[in-house]
N, C-alpha and C positions, 0 to 999 in steps of 0.2 A: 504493500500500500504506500502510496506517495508521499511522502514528510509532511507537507501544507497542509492535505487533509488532515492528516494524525494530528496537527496542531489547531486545526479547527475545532477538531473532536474536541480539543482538551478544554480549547476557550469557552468554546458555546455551551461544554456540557459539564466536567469534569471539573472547571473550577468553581463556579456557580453552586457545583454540589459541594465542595469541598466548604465553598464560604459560608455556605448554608450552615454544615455541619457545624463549624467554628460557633456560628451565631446562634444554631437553637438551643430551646428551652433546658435549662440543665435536666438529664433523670431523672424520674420520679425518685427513683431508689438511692440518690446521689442526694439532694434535695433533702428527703427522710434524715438520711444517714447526719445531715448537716444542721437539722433542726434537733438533734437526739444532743447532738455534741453541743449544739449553743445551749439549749438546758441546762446540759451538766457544768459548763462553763461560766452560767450564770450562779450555778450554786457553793459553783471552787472559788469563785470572786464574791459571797458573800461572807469570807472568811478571811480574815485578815491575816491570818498565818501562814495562810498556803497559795503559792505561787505556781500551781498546776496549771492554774486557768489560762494563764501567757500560753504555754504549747496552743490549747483549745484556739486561743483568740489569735495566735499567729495563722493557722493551721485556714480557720475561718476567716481572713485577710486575706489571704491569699487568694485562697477558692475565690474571692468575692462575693461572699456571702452577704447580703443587706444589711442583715441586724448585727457584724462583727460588731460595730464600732460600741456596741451597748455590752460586750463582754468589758471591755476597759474603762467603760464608765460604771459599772457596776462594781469594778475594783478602787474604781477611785471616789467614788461619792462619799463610802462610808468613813473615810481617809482626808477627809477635804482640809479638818482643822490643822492637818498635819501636812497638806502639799505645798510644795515649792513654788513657786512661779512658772519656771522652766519647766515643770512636769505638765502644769497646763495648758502654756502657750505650745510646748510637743501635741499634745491631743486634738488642739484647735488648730492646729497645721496641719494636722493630719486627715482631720476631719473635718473640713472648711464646709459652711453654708449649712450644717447639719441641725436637727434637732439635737442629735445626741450631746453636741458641742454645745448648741444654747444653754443644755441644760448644768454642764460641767462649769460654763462660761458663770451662772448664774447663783450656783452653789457656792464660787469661790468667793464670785464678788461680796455673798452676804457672811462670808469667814471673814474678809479682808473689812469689811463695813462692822464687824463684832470685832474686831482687830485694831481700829481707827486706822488701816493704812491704807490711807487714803491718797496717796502717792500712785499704791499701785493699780487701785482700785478705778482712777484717770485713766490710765493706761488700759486697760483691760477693758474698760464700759463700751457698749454700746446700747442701743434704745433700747427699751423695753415698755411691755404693757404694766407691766409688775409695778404696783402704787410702791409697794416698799422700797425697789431698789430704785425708783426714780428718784425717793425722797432723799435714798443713800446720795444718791447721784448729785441732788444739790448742795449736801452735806459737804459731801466730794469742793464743791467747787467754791462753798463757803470756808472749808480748811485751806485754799487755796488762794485767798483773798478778794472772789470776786465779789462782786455782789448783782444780788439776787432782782431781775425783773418782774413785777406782778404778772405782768400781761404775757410774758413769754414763758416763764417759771412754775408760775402757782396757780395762776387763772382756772386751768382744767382743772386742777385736784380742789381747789378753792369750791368750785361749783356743782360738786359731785357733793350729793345730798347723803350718802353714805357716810361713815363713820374711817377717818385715813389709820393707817397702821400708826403704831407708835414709833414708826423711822419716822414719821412727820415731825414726830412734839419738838426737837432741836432745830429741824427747819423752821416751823412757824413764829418759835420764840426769837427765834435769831430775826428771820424776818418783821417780827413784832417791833423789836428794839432797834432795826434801822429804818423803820418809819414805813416799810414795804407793804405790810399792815398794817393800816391806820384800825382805829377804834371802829368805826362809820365799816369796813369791810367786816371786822368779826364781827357785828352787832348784826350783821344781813347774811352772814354763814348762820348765827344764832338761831333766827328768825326761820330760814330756811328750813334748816333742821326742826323746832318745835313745829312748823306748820304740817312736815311731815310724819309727826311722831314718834322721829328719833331720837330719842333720849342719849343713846352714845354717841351721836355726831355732836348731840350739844353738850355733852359731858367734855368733850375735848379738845372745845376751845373754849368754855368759861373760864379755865384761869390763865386766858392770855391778858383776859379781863384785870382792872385792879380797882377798889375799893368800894365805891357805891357798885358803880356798874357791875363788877365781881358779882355783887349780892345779889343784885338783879338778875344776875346769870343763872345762878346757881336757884336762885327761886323758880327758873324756867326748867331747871333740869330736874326740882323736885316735884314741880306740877304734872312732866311728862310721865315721870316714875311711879308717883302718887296723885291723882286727881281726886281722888275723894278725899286724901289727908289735907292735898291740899286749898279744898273748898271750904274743908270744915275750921281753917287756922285764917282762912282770907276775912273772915270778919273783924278782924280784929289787926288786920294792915291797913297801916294808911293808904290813901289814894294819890293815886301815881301811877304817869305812862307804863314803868317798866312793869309795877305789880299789877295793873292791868291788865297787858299781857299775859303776864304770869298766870292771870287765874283765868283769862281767855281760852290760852291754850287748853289749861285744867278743864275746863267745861267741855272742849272739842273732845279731846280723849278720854271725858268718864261719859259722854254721849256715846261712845262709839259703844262700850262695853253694858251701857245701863243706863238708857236715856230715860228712865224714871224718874232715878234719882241725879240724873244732870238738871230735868227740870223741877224736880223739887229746889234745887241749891241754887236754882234761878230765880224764883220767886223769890227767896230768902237775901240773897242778894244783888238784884237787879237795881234796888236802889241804892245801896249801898257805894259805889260810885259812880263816878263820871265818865260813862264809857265813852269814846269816841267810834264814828259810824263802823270804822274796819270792825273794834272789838266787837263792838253788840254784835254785825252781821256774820263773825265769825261761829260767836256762841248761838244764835237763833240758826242760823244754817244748819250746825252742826243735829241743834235738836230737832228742828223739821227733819232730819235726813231720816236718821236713824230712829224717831218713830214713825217714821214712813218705815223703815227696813222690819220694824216690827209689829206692821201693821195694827199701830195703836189707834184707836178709835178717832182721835183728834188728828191724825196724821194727813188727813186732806185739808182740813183749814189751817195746818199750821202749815203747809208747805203755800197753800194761799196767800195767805198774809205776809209771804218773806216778802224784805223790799226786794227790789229788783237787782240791785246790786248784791245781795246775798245770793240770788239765786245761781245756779250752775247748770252744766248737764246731769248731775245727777240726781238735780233737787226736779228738775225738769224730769225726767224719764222716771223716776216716781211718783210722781205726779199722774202719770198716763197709767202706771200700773196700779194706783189707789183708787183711782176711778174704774180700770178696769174691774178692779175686786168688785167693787161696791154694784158693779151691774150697771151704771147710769153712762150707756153707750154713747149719748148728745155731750156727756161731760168728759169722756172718754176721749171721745174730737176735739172736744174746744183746748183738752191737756195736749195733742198733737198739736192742734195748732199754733200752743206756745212752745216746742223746739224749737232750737237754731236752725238755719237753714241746711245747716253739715247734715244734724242730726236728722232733718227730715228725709234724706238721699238714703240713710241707713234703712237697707230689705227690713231690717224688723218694723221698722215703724212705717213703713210704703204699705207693707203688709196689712199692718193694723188696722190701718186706716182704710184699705180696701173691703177687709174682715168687718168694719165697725158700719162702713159704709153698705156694704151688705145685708148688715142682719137690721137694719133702720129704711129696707128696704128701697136703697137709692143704688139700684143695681150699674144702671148706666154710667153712675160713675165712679165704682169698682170696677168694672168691665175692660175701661185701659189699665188701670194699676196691676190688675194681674195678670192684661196679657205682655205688662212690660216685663213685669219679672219672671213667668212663665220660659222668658229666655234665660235665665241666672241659674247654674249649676249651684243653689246652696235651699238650706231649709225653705226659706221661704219661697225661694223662685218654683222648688218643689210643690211645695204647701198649693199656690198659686194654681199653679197647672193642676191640680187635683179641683180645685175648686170651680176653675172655668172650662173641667175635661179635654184639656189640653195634653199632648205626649211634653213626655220631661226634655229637657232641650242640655245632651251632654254632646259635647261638639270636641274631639279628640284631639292632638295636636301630634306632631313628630319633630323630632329634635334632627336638626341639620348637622351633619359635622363633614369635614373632606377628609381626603386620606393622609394630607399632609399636618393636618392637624392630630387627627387622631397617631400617626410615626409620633409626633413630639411628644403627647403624650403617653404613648410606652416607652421614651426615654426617661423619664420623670422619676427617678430613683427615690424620690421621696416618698413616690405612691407605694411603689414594689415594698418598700419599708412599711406599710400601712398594711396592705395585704398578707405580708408574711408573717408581721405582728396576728392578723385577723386569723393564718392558719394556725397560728402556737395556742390560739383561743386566750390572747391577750391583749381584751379587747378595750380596753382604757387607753392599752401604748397604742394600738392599731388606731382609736380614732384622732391619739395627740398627732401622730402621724400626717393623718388624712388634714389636718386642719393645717400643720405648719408646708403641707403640699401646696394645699388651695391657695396659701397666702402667694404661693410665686406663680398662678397661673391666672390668666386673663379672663374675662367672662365665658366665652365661648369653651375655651379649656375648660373650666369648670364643668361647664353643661354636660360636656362631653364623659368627663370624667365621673359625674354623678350616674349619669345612665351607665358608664361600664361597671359601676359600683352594682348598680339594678341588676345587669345581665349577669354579674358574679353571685349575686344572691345577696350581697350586703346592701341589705335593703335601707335599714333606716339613715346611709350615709345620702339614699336617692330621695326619699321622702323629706327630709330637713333642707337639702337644697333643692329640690323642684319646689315646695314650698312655700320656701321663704323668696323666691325670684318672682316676680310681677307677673314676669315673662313666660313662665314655664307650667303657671296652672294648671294649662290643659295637659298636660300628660299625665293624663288620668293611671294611664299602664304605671308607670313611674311612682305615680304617689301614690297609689294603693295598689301592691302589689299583692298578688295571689299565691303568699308563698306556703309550705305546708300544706299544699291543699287537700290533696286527701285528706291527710291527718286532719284538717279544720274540719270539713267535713264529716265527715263519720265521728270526730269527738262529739260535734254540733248536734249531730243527730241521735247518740246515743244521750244525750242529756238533754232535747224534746226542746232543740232551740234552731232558731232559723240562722245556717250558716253565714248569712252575709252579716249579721245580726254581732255575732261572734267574732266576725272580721271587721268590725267597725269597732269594738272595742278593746280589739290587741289594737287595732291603727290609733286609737283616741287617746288610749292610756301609755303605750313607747311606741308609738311611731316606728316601731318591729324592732327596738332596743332590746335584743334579748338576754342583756342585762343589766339593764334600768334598774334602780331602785330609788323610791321616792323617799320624801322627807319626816311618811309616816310610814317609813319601814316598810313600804310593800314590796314585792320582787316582781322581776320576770316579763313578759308579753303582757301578761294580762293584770299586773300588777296586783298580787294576792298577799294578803297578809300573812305571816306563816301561821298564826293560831287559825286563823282561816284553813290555809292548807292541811294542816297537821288534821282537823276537825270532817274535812272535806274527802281525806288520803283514809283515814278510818272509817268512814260511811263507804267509800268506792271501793277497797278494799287495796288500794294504789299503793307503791312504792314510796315513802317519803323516811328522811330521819331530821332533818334541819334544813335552816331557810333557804344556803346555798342551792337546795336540789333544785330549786323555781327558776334558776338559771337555765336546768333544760328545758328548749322552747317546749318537747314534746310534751314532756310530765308536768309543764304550766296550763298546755291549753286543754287536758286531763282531766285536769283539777275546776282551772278556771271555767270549762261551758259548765263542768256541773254545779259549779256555787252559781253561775247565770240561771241554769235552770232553775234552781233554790230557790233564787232571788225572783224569778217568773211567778213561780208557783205563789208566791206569796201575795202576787196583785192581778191575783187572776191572767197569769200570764200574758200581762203587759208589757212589752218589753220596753218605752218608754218610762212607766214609772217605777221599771227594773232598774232603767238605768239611773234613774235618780239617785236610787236607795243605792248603786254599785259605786257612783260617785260621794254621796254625801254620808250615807248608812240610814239604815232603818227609822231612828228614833226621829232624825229632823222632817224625813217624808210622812210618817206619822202626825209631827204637828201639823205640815201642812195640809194633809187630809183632813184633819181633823177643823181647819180652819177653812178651807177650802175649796171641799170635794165636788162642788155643784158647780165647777166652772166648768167649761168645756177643756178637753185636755191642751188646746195651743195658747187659750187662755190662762190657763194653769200654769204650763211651762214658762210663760212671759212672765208669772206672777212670782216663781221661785225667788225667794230671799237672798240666797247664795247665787251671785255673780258667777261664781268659776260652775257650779250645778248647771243653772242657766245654761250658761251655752254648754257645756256636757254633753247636755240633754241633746239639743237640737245639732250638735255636729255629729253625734252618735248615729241619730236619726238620721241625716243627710250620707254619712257612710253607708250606712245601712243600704239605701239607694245607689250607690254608686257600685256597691261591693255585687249588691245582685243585679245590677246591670253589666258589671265585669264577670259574672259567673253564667247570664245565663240569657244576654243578650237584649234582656227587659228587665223592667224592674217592678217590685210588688208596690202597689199605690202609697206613698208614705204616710199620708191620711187613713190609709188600711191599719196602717204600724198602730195606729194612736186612738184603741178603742177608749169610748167614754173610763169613768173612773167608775168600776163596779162591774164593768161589763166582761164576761168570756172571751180569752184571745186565745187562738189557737193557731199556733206558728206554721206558715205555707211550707206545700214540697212540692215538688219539679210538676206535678199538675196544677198548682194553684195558678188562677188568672195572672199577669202581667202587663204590667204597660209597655206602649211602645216608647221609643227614645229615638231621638230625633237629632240630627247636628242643624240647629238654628243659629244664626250670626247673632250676637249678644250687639245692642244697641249701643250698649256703652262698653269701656274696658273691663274684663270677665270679671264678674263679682262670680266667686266662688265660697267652696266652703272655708272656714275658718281653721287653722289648721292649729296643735298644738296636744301634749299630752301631760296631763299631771290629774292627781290623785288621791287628793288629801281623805282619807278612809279614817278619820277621827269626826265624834260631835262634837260640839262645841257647848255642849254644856242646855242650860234653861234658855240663854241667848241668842239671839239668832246671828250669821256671819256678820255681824256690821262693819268688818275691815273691808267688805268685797260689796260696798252695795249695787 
């Protein structure tokens, strides 16, 4: 054969495969064998004596392993009070642009900042989000003789209603004593902080305060702490701006918890001083509010009577819902009618008004209101089309990307680092990963990247960015995906519950975090209490020993349809005022039954006391929709979902009727469902939520 051919051959074919080879995916079994060894290498570096772990982490360097660099950061974190300079700046050479560097970069800085070396700590800085080494940072620059700008320096931390670390306290005072904070600045941080209820943001700068003002301060930070001690000692201060204030605030936050006794000690002391208009309208607001939240019998004429300057949106939107209670639908309107104009564009209240317009028989003009929202993917545009027999109007979207964007993003070594974390099922470092990825990639990357997170099955990395993007509503595939299905499925059905039903509230409560855990201790998909589990795992006969196991999605969603179905059974299987009681617990859907069971169920739901319940409720329900139109190409009427209160529900299967769904162009930019997951599975006692009204 002729040399020129043989060398064509080699070109066209043989190198191409050769380069291939060089480039693909490493071995499953090479891969394996490299995740066993960084394990173990993280555990020989959690030991200060033993220097094993170098072979591992050289060994793993080499190979080009992703997560090498976290074998030497894991040797060196627990070590930091004791490293050298040179040992860090080696790691950050090494490791240029890395999370694993930030995080080395950021543990020394706060050694060298407990160290006051401050010299080197110059050297070494770069930006950060981190409030405390920022503070270190101008500390930094204060031992250095500069001095401090408000507007460039302290502005952002200044304006942040939160409580600053105590790296602040040497910055502020310094700043105090060169005039950079004048009195007139702390005296409206003060302010700030009491009007928000924060008692530790205003505990820590009353003593930048000195003498009157001091005491002034410090009476604002026992008002927030103690409002009834301190209503009950206000008779007996004299009258003055600051103590004013002081027992202003006092009345806003003992309304919040017992607007009883906020307007008992109103009466008591309303003459008592000299209010000026802020204060009074501060304390008469606060009491309309919150016995509005606890629909006290006077709570429509006191929300009446606010001046107008008192008033807000939420003295407004109470207003709409006291009348709603009260059944008086003409009074009902005339409360819409006083919204803002923001507020009237808000689906709940277009709604309302279409609903109120309705049943007062002024059909005609309801009949535009619903068929505007009839196009709106959320509760109400739902709600809507139910009522004017309209198909629900889900109109899909597709994410663009080319191929040259998508090459750059499988270069993206920060992602690969996010993913390999996600296979070792270390899913905290997997998502720090995922976020210090996103910071270096551009909108379109992202997009991109969120959907290959979908197509891997890391779902809630797709749901949190399709989400929260304006742009990307509609990819309905994306943000509610179909994962587990079987397993959803068949768990759904053996515990006598409608599967979409079940996927709307793994999607409500983590956003398919599977493993979430919230603030009152729940775990998992479905976010379950573990006496719940434990309670739920000995009736079904299930697998459980501790809270950890609710991490697996399987044995969550297990457990969790059958406490759904529990929770059904208990309201005539409702799933609406299931989900109430899944969100807020039994005892508070109780009062409200007991307070309000003759409204119609979307009037109820509007009426719910607890804010975060409230929409719960009605995004649950709109999943719900969306989830069986994603299973089953229609969706069961969402008005179906929400028998009266009292009435038999009995959960559809693959023959129950369906509506149609339609892609309708939405008039305005997609008002969708509201998206978000948390869980508070505590009550709150005899009082109702009045921090959420």
């Amino acid at each position: 054969m002729p040399l020129r051919p043989i060398r064509r051959f080699l070109q066209r074919c043989l190198v191409p495969l050769l380069a291939a080879l060089a480039t693909a995916p490493l071995h499953a079994a090479d891969r394996a064998e490299q995740r066993a060894q960084f394990r173990t290498a993280l555990s020989l570096a959690a030991k200060p004596q033993d220097t094993a772990w170098k072979r591992y982490a050289a060994a793993l360097e080499e190979a080009r392993y992703p997560l090498a660099p976290y074998v030497e950061l894991a040797a060196l974190r627990p070590r930091v009070a004791k490293l050298e300079r040179r040992e860090v700046e080696d790691f950050l050479k090494r490791w240029p642009d890395t999370l694993a560097a930030r995080d080395l970069r950021e543990a020394y800085l706060r050694e060298l900042a407990r160290r006051g070396d401050w010299t080197t700590f110059r050297a070494l800085w770069q930006d950060s989000s981190d409030r405390e080494l920022q503070c270190n940072a101008l500390q930094a620059r204060l031992a250095a003789g500069d001095r401090l700008d408000f507007a460039r320096d302290l502005e952002t931390l200044w304006q942040d209603s939160r409580a600053l670390p105590s790296a602040c306290d040497p910055v502020l005072a310094a700043a105090h004593r060169g005039g950079t904070l004048d009195d007139q600045r702390i005296r409206e941080r003060l302010d700030r902080a009491a009007a928000a209820g924060n008692a530790e943001a205003a505990a820590e700068i009353a003593p930048l305060l000195d003498g009157v003002e001091r005491a002034d301060a410090d009476r604002i930070v026992t008002a927030l702490r103690d409002p009834s001690g301190t209503l009950a000692k206000a008779k007996n201060w004299p009258d003055g701006a600051h103590v004013r204030d002081a027992v202003s605030y006092a009345f806003a936050r003992l309304a919040r918890s017992n607007s009883s006794a906020a307007e008992t000690a109103w009466a008591n002391l309303q003459a008592r001083f000299q209010w000026s208009a802020e204060q009074k309208n501060r304390i008469l607001h606060a009491i309309a509010l919150y016995r509005a939240t606890s629909y006290s019998p006077d709570a429509l004429a006191r929300l009446k009577a606010l001046p107008e300057e008192a008033e807000d949106e939420a003295t407004r939107e109470w207003q709409v819902r006291i009348a709603l209670t009260g059944g008086d639908y003409k009074e009902t309107l005339e409360a819409l009618d006083g919204l803002s104009d923001a507020q009237k564009e808000d689906p709940r209240w277009r709604y309302l008004r279409a609903r109120l317009l309705d049943k007062l028989g002024r059909k005609a003009e309801a009949a535009p209101i619903y068929a505007a929202l009839a196009r709106e993917a959320n509760f109400y545009g739902f709600l809507a089309a139910d009522w004017s027999e309209q198909p629900y109007a889900i109109c899909p979207g597709k994410l663009a990307g080319t191929d040259a964007a998508e090459a750059t993003l499988a270069k993206q070594v920060d992602l690969e680092r996010a993913y390999e974390f996600r296979e070792l099922g270390m899913l905290r470092e997997a998502r720090r990963e995922w976020d210090f990825a996103m910071g270096k990639l551009d909108q379109n990357q992202r997009r991109l990247a969120a959907d290959l997170a979908y197509r891997r099955g890391w779902y809630d990395r797709a749901v949190f960015a399709f989400s929260a993007d304006p742009e990307t509503q509609k990819l309905y595939e994306q943000r509610f995906p179909l994962g587990m299905e079987k397993h959803v499925r068949q768990e759904a059905r053996a515990a006598g519950v409608d599967p979409a039903w079940a996927y709307a509230i793994i999607r409500a409560e983590s956003a398919w975090m599977t493993d979430a855990r919230s603030h009152a201790d729940a775990y998992g998909l479905m976010q379950l209490l573990p006496g719940v589990a434990k309670q739920m795992a000995k009736a079904e006969g299930l697998p459980y020993s501790k809270a950890q196991d609710l991490f697996d999605p399987e044995l969550n969603v297990q457990l969790g349809t059958r406490f759904l179905g529990r929770m059904a059974d208990k309201y005539d299987g409702s799933p609406w005022l299931a989900s109430a009681a899944y969100n807020a617990g039994g005892a508070p859907v109780g009062r409200w039954l007991d307070a309000r069971a003759s409204l119609e169920p979307d009037f109820f739901i509007e009426t719910i006391p607890y804010k975060e319940t409230r929409e719960y409720v009605s995004r649950v329900l709109a999943f719900s929709v969306i989830y069986d139109w994603r299973m089953n190409g229609k969706a069961l009427p969402l008005s179906s979902r929400m028998p009266k209160i009292g009435q038999a529900y009995r959960a559809p299967d693959d023959r129950t009727p369906r509506k149609a769904v339609v892609c309708a162009p939405s008039p305005t930019p997609p008002a969708t469902v509201a998206d978000g997951a948390a869980s508070p599975k505590q009550d709150t006692g005899t009082g109702e939520d009045a921090s959420q009204p």
